[in-house]
MARNU-614766 format. One line per 2 residues: number of its first residue (from 1); their letters; for each residue x, y, z of C-alpha. Coordinates in steps of 0.05 Angstrom, whole numbers, padded with zeros to 5 digits, always signed. Layout:
residues N
NUM = a = X/Y/Z ~ ...
***
This chain:
residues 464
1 = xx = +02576/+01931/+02726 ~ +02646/+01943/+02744
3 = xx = +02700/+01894/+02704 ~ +02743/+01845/+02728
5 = xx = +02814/+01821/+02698 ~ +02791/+01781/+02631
7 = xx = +02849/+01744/+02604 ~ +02868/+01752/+02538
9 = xx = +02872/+01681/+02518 ~ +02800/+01671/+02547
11 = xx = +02766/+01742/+02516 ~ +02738/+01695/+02454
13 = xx = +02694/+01666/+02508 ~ +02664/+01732/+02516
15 = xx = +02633/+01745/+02455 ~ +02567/+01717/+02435
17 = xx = +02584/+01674/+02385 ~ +02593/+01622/+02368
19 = xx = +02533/+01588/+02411 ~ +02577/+01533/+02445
21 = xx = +02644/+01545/+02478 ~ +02685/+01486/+02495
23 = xx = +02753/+01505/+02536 ~ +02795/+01446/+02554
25 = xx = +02864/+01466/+02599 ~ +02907/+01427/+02654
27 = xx = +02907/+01462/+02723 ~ +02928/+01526/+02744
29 = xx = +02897/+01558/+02681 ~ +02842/+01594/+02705
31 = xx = +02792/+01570/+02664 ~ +02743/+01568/+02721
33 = xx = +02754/+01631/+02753 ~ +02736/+01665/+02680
35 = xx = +02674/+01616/+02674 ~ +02646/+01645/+02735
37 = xx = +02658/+01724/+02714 ~ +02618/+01696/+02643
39 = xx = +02563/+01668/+02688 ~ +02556/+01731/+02736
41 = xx = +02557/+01775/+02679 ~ +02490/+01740/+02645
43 = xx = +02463/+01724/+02724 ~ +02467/+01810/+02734
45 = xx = +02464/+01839/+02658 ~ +02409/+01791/+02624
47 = xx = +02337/+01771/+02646 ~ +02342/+01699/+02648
49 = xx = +02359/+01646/+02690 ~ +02426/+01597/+02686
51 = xx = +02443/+01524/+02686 ~ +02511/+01503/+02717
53 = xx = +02513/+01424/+02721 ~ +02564/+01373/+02736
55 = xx = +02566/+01292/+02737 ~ +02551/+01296/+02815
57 = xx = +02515/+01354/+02837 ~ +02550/+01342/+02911
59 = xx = +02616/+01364/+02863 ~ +02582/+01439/+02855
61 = xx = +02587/+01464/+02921 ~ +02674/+01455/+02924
63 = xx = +02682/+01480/+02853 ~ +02650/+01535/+02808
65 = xx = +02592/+01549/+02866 ~ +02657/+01583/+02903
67 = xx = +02687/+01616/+02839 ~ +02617/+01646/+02828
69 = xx = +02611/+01671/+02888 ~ +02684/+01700/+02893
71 = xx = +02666/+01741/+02832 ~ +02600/+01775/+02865
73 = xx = +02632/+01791/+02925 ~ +02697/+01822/+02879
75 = xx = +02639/+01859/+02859 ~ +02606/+01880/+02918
77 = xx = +02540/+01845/+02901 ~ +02536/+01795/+02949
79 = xx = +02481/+01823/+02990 ~ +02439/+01825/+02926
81 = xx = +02440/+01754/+02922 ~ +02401/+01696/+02966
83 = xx = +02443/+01629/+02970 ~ +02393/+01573/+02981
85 = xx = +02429/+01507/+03008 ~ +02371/+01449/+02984
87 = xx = +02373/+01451/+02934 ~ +02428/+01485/+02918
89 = xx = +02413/+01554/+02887 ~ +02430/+01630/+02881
91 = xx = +02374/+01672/+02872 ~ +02378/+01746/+02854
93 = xx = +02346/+01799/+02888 ~ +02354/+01851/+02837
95 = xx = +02321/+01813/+02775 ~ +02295/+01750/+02802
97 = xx = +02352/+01704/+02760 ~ +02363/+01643/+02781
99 = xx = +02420/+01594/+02773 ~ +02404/+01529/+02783
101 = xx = +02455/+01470/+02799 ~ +02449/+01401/+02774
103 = xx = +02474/+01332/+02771 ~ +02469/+01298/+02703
105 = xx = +02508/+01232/+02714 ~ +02500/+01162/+02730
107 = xx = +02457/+01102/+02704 ~ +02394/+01145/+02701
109 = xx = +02391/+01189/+02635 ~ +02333/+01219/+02648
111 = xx = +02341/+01253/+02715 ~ +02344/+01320/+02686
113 = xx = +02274/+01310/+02649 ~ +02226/+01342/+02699
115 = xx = +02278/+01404/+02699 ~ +02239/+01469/+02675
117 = xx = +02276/+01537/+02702 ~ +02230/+01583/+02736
119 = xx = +02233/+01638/+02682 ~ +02226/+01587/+02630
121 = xx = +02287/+01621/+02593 ~ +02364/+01613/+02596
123 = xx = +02409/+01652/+02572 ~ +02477/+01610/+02588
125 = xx = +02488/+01536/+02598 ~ +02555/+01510/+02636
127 = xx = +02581/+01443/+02642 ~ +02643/+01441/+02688
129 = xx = +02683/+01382/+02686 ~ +02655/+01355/+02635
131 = xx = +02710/+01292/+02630 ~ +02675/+01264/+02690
133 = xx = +02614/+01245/+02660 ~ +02610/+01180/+02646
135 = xx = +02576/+01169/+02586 ~ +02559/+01215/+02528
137 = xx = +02484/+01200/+02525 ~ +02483/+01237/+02596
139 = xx = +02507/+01295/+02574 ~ +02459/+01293/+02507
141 = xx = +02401/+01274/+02550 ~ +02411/+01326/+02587
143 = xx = +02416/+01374/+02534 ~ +02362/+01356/+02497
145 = xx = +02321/+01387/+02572 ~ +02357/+01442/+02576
147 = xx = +02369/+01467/+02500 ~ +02291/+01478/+02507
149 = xx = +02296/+01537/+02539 ~ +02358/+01565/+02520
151 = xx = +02343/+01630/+02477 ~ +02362/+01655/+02416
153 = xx = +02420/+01696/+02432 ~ +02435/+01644/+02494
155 = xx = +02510/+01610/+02497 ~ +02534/+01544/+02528
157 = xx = +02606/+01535/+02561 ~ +02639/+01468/+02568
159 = xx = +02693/+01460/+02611 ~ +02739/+01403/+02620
161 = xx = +02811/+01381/+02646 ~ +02823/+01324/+02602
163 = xx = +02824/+01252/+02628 ~ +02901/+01216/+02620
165 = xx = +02880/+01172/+02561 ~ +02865/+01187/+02491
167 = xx = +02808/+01151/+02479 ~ +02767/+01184/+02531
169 = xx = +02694/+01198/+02502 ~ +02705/+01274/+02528
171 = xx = +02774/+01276/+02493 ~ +02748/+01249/+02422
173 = xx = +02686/+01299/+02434 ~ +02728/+01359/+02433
175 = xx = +02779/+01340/+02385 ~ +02706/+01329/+02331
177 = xx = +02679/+01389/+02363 ~ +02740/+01424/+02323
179 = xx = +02717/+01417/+02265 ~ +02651/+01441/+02285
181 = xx = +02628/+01517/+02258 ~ +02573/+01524/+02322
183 = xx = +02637/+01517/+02367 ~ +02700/+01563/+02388
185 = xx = +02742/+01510/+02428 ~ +02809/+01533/+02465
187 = xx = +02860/+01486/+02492 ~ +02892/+01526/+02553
189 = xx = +02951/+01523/+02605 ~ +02979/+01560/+02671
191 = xx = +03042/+01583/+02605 ~ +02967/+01629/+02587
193 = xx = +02968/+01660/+02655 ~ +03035/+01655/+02681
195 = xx = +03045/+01735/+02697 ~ +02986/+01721/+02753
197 = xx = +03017/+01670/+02775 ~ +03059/+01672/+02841
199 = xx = +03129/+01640/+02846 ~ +03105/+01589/+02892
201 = xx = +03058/+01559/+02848 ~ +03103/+01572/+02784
203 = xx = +03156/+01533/+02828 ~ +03121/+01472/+02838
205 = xx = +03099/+01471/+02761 ~ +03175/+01475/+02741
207 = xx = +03189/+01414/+02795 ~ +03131/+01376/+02763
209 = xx = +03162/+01387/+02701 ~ +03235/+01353/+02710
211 = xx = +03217/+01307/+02765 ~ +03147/+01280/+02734
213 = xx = +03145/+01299/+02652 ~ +03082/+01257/+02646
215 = xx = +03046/+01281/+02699 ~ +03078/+01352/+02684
217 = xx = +03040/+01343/+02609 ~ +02980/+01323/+02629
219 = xx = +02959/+01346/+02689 ~ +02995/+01425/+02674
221 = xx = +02990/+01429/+02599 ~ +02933/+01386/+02594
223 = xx = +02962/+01329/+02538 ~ +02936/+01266/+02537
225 = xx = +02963/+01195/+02520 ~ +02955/+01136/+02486
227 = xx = +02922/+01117/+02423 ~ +02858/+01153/+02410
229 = xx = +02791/+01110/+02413 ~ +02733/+01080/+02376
231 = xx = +02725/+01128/+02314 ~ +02645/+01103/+02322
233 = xx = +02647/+01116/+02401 ~ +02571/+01128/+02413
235 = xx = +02548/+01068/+02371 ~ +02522/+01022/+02426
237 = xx = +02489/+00955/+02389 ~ +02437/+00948/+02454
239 = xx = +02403/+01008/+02425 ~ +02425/+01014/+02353
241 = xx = +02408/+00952/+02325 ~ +02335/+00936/+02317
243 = xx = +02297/+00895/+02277 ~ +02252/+00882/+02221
245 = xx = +02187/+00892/+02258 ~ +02213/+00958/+02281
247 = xx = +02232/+00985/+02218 ~ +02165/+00972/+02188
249 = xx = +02125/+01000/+02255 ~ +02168/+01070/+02235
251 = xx = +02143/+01053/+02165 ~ +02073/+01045/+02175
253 = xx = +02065/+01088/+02237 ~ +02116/+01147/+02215
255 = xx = +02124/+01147/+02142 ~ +02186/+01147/+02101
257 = xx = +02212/+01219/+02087 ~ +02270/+01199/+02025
259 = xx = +02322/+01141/+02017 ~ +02395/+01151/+02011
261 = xx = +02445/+01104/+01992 ~ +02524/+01101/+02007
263 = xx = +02564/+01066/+01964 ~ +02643/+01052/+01979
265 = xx = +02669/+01004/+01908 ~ +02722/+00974/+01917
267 = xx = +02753/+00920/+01859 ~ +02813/+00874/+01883
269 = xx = +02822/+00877/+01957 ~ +02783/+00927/+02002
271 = xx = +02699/+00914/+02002 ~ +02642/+00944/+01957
273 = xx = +02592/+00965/+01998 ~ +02526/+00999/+01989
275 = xx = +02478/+01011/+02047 ~ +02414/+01040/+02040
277 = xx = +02387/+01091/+02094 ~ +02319/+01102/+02108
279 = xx = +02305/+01174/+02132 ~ +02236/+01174/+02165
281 = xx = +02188/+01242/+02170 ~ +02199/+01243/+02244
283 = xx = +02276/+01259/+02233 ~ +02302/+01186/+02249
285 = xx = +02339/+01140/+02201 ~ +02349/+01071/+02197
287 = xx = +02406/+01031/+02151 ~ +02370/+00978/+02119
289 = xx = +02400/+00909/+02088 ~ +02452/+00928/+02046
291 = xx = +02499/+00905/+02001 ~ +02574/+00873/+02012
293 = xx = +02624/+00847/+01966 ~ +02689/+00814/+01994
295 = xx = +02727/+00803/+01939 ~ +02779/+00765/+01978
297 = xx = +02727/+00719/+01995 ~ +02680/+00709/+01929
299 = xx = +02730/+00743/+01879 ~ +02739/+00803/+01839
301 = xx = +02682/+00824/+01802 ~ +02679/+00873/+01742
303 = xx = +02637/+00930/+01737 ~ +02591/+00888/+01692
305 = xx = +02594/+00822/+01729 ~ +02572/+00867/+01800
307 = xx = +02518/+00911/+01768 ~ +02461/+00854/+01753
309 = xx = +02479/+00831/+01833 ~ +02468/+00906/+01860
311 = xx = +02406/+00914/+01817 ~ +02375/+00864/+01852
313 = xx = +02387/+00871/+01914 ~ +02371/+00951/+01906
315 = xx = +02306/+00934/+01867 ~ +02283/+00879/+01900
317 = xx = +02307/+00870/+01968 ~ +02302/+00950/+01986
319 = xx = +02251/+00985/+01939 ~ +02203/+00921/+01932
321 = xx = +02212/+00892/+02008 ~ +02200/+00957/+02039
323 = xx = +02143/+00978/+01998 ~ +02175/+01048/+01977
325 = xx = +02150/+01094/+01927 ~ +02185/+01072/+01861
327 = xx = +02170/+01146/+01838 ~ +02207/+01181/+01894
329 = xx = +02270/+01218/+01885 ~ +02335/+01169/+01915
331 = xx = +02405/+01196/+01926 ~ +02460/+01148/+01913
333 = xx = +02525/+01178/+01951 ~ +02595/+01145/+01924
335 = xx = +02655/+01157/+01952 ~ +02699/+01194/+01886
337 = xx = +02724/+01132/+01871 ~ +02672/+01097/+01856
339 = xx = +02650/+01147/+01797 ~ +02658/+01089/+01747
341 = xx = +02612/+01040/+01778 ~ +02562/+01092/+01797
343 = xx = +02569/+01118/+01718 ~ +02561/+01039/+01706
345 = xx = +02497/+01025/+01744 ~ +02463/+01095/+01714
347 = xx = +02474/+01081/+01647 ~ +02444/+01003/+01662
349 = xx = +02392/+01002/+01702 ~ +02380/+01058/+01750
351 = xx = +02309/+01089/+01738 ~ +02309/+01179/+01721
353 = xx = +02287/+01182/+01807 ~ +02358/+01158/+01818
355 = xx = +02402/+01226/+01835 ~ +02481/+01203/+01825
357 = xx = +02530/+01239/+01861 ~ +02604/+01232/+01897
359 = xx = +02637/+01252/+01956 ~ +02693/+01293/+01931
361 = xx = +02711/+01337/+01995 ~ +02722/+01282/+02048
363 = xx = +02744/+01308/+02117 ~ +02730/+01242/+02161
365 = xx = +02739/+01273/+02231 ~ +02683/+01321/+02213
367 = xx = +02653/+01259/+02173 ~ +02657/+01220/+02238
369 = xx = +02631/+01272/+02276 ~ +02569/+01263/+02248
371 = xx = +02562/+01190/+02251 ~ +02570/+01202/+02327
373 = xx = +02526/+01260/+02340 ~ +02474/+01214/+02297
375 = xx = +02487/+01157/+02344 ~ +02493/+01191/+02406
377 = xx = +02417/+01233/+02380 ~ +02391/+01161/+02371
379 = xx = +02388/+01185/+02303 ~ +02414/+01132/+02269
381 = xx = +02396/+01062/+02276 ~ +02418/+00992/+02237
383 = xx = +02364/+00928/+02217 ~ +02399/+00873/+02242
385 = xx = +02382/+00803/+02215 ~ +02424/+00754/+02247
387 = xx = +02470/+00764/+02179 ~ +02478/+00785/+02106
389 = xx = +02456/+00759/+02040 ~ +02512/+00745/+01992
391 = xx = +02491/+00761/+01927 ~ +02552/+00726/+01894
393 = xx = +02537/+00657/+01922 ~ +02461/+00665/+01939
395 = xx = +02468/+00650/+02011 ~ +02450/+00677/+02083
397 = xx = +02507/+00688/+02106 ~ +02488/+00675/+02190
399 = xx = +02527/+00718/+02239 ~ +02563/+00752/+02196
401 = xx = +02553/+00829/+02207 ~ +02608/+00868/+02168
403 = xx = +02573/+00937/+02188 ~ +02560/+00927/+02264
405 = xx = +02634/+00889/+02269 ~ +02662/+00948/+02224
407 = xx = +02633/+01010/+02273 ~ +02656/+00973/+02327
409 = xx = +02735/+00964/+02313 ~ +02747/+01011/+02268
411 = xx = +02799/+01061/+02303 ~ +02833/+01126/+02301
413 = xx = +02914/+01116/+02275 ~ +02964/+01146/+02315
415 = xx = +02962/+01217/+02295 ~ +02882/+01217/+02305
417 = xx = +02869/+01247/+02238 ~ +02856/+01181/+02198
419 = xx = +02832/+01111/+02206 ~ +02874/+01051/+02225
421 = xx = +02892/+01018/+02158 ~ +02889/+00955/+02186
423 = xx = +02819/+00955/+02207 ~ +02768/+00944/+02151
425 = xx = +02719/+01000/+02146 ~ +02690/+00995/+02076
427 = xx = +02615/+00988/+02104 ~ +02623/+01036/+02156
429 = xx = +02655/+01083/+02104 ~ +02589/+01074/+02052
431 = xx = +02550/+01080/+02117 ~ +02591/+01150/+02134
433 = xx = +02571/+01181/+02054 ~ +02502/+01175/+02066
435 = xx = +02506/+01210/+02135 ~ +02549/+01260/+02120
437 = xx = +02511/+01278/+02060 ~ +02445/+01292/+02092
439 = xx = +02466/+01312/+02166 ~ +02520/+01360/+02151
441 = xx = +02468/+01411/+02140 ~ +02448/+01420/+02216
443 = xx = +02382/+01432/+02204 ~ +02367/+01371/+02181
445 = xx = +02386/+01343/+02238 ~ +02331/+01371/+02271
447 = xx = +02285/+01360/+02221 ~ +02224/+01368/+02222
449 = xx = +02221/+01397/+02286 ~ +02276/+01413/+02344
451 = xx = +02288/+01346/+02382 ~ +02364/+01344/+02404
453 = xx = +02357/+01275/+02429 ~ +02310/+01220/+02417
455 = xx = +02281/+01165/+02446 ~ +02307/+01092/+02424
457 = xx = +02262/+01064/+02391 ~ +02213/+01018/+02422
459 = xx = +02221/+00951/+02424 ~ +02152/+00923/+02416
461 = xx = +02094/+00946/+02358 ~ +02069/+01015/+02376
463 = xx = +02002/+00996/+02353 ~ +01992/+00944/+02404
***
């Protein structure tokens, strides 16, 4: 087919990997006009059809629909094409492709569910302004419908101008999509494009610029402000918390794949924290009751003082009160400095199953990115018991919650490549080792089978 103009910033989104492509710009830098010469290319030159979806599908029809459009007739292939007003589709004359227009916002997640495209193949995926999505579980939702029939060599393209503030979900989702190897994200500007720019346009830029700098940064060069957000945005304790008749339905009615523990020691002032994390064979996990040491509260305790107290709350309260095989192998993830206690409790007590290991390499954006895409899966789920036991005192300790209260307020610092100091996050941290451990190979997020996004889990016994 004949070529248009690709723009040399924008050529990476040409090539077919990596899988997901994730360009964020201000305005005026063309990102939109290049998305629609990548979706006529795969609507003329592959054999399947195409997704294009927006938080309101009444959005479509003012935005990429025209870009589209303006490409096939550059082209002159708009007679080959059938434009179909309700719903909203193009249809292809010479191959039968369709791309199909959708709305995946508001309070309904699953209004993309019934979606199945005609050839029952994709081969591209776009999301255009992807910051107006409310929620991140609409955009996972939706995924999880689509992703079904995206092929092997198919590729999704995210687009988004970036809302004002910082803590935007869509702003913290590219900045952890970074450090992700499945995506190539770009950060863009009119400065990419300027020598297609004319002076008018160029002019009114420059006037933005010393009349409006703020406005200038965001809305031209696409900054944002403020301090970034929640590190643990897509936790939501209305569907991550659930309790002990839940855990043992996914017990009895699942099976238990392994256990993993996280461990975060600590000795005068920060937490030691190990929680256990049940990975069941369906691909879910739960974090079970786990053990917290304040030693600002209760005191410091040695190595040799703390080890009886953690051997029986691992022996007892996890192994024994869950009924888990006593024979099966158990990972127990420390962060690096914690090698002494962990070198402690395996020369104590720990039985030969027990696998020791820390977590040397510690990136925590890319560690955080896989709390959230855990969360935001419904993944990853926490027992909650109305409180923890303290082992020092031997006492239920009611409402108290360090974990839930920890992924909750635990936030980005200013340069939003750390954690706020000043904002426990020792259980969230032993939480994070265990995670990280077993979901930073992608497949096992998927495991055993491909399910992008899961159910919650239900709230009554299955076997009812």
């Amino acid at each position: 087919m004949p070529r248009l103009e690709i723009m040399d910033v924008y050529e990476p989104l040409f090539r077919e990997a990596p899988t997901y492509k994730f360009i964020k710009s201000g305005r005026t830098a063309g990102k939109s006009f290049q998305a629609g010469i990548k979706v006529v290319k795969s609507f003329f030159e592959k054999d399947d059809d195409i997704v294009v979806f927006r938080a309101n599908l009444s959005s479509i029809g003012e935005s990429i629909h025209n870009e589209i459009l303006d490409v096939i007739d550059t082209l002159g292939l708009i007679d080959e094409v059938e434009i179909r007003k309700k719903p909203l589709r193009v249809h292809n004359k010479i191959n039968g492709n369709i791309i199909y227009y959708l709305g995946v916002g508001g309070a309904d997640l699953h209004r993309t569910k019934g979606f199945k495209p005609h050839k029952r193949r994709l081969s591209l995926i776009v999301g255009e302004e992807l910051q107006q999505i409310a929620d991140q579980r609409n955009l996972d939702e939706a995924m999880a419908t689509f992703l079904r029939y995206l092929m092997d060599y198919g590729e999704v393209l995210y687009l988004m101008n970036p809302d004002r503030r910082a803590s935007h979900w869509c702003n913290e989702y590219f900045r952890l999509s970074k450090t992700n190897e499945d995506f190539l994200c770009l950060h863009t500007s009119y400065k990419d494009i300027a020598k297609v720019l004319n002076k008018h346009i160029l002019r009114e830029i420059e006037l933005e610029r010393i009349t409006n700098p703020s406005n200038y940064r965001h809305r031209f060069l696409g900054e944002t402000e403020g301090l970034f957000g929640a590190v643990y945005s897509t936790f939501d304790r209305s569907i991550h918390l659930v309790t002990e008749e839940q855990v043992k339905d996914l017990i009895k009615n699942v099976g238990v794949h392994t256990l993993l523990i996280g461990g975060d020691p600590a000795y005068t002032i920060d937490a030691t924290a190990l929680v256990p994390v049940l990975l069941f064979r369906n691909g879910q996990a739960i974090a079970l009751n786990y053990f917290f040491h304040d030693p600002q509260v209760d005191g410091a305790l040695s190595n040799i003082s703390i080890a009886p107290l953690i051997k029986k709350w691992l022996m007892k309260d996890v192994i024994d009160r869950w009924d888990l095989n006593q024979q099966s192998r158990v990972d127990l993830v420390f962060d690096i400095n914690g090698r002494e206690l962990l070198n402690h409790l395996e020369h104590s007590f720990l039985p030969p199953n027990f696998r020791t290991q820390v977590f040397s390499q510690k990136n925590v954006v890319e560690m955080a990115q896989h709390m959230n895409n855990a969360f935001s899966k419904n993944l990853l789920f926490i027992l909650d018991e109305g409180g923890i036991y303290n082992y020092k005192t031997n006492r239920f300790m009611h409402n108290k919650h360090p974990l839930v209260s920890q992924l909750e307020q635990v936030v980005w610092n200013e340069n939003g490549d750390g954690f706020e100091k000043k904002v426990p996050n020792d259980a969230t941290d032993a939480l994070t080792y265990a995670i990280s451990f077993y979901f930073k190979n992608p497949a096992n997020i998927t495991f055993p089978r491909r399910m992008h996004y899961y159910k919650p889990l239900p709230k009554e016994r299955v076997d009812k």
